[in-house]
N, C-alpha and C positions, 0 to 999 in steps of 0.2 A: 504494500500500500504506500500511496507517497505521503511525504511528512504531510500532518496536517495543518502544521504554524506558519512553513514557509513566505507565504504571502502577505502574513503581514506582522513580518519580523523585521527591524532594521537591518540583520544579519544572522546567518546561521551560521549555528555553532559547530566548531571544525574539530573539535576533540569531546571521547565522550565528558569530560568533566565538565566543558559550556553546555555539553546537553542534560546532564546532572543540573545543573544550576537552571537551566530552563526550565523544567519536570519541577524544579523546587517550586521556582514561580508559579507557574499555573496552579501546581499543588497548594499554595500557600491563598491563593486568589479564590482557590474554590471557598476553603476554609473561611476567607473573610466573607464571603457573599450568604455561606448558613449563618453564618454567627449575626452580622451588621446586614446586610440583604446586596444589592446590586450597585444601590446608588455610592456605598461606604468605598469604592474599590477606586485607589487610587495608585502610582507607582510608588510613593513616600510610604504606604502605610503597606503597602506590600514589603518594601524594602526593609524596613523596621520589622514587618511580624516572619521575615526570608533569615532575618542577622546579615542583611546584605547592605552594601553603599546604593544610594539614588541612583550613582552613573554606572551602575553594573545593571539596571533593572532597566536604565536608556539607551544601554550599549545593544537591547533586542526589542524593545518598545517605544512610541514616542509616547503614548498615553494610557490613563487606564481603558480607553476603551478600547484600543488594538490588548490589551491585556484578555479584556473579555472576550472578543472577537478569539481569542487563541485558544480561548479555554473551550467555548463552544464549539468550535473545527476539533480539539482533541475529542469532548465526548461525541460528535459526531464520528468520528473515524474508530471511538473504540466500539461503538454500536455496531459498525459496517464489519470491522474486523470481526465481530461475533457471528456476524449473519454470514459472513463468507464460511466460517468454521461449521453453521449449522447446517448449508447447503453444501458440503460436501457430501452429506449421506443419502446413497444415492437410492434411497428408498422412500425418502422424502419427498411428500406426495404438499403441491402448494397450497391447498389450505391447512396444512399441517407446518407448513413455514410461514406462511400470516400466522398463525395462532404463535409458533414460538418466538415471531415479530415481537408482538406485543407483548408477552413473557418477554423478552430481554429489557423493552421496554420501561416495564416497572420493575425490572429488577433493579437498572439504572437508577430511578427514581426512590429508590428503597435507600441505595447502597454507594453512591457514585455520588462522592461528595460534591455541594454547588449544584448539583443537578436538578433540583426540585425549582428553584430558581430560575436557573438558564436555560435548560434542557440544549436544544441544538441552535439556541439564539435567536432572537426576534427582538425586530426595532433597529433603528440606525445604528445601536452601536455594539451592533455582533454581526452584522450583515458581512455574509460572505464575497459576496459578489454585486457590483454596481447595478447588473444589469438583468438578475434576479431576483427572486423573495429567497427568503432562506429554506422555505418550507419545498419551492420551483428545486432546488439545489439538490434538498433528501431526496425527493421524489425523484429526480432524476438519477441520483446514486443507486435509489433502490430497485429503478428499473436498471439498471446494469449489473448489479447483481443477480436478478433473477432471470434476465431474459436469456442468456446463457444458458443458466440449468434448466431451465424449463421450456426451452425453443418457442417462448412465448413474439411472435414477430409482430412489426409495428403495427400498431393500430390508430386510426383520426381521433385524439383526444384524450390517449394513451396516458401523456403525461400529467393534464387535466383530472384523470378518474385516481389517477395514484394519490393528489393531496387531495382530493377527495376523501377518498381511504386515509390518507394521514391524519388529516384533520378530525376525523372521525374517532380513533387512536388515540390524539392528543386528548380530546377534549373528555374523552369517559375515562381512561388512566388517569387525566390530570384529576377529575373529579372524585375519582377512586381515591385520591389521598387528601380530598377536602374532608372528608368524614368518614360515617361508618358507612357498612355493606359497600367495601372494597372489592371483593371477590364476586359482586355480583354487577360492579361497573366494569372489570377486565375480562368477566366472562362475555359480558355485553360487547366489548369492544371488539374483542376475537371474533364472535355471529357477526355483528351487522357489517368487519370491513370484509369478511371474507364474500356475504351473501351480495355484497356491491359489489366488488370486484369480482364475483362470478358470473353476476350478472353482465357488467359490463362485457367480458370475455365474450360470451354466448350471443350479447346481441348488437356488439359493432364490428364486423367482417375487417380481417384483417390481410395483409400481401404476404404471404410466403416468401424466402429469399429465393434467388435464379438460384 
């Protein structure tokens, strides 16, 4: 998988100990965002809770919000790294990989520090791409992921029905940890993206490759 900070680093780290010290940052950043929330994250108060200097937290960031923007490309990519591991079994039938989607899902949300918060970043200052939504960005990841194993070929709106299905995911997981009966917002979430995205499949005709 490619780095997922690169882009909006001042610099990558050329020895593992600058990538030690990177991993601290983020790591330390998630930490301030459960404790203080989103708004508290700045390079000063990272560098202080790191035992680091400001001009070492500058030397790979101009602000805290490329801080943010870093954190949420990593839990994005350690999501996709999970889904890549899950879709190797090649017995794995795909609404059996939607369901373990959202299992990994809230597992993140569980366990994955900063996550409940950020998740995979929304709003100007996690935005991955100028010329995207962040949610256009997963969708698109997740269809690269899957179309692979599953010879799933392009369809008109393809991309469209995926944050569909996302949004669908977010929004009953996210709800699943506003309160009680948790287990019956993720079992909900697993039904309605798989029976949408089945739907989908069945009734928009798609091009087989030459």
């Amino acid at each position: 998988m490619a780095d997922p900070v690169v882009d909006v680093l001042r610099r990558q780290p050329a020895q593992d100990r600058s990538a030690q010290r990177l991993e601290l940052i983020l790591d330390t950043t998630a930490a301030i965002i459960d404790e203080l929330g989103l708004n508290a994250v700045s390079p000063s108060l990272v560098a202080r809770r790191a035992g680091m200097s400001g001009p070492a937290i500058y030397r790979y960031f101009s602000d805290g919000d490329s801080i943010i923007r870093a954190l949420a490309r990593r839990n994005l990519e350690r999501f996709l790294d999970q889904t890549q591991r899950m879709l190797s079994n090649a017995q794995l039938s795909w609404e059996d990989a939607i369901a373990g989607s959202v299992e990994m899902y809230s597992r993140m949300y569980r366990e994955e520090p900063g996550f409940l918060s950020l998740r995979f970043g929304s709003g100007p200052t996690a935005r991955f791409s100028e010329d995207e939504t962040n949610l256009a960005v997963v969708a698109r990841s997740t269809i690269g992921h899957f179309q692979p194993r599953y010879e799933t070929w392009d369809r008109p709106g393809m991309l469209s029905a995926v944050e569909v299905m996302l949004q669908i995911i977010e929004a009953l997981v996210g709800r699943a940890y506003e309160g009680d009966n948790s287990e019956f917002f993720i079992a909900e979430a697993k039904r309605l993206s798989i029976n949408y995205l089945g739907e989908f499949l069945l009734t928009v005709p798609g091009t087989p490759p030459e």
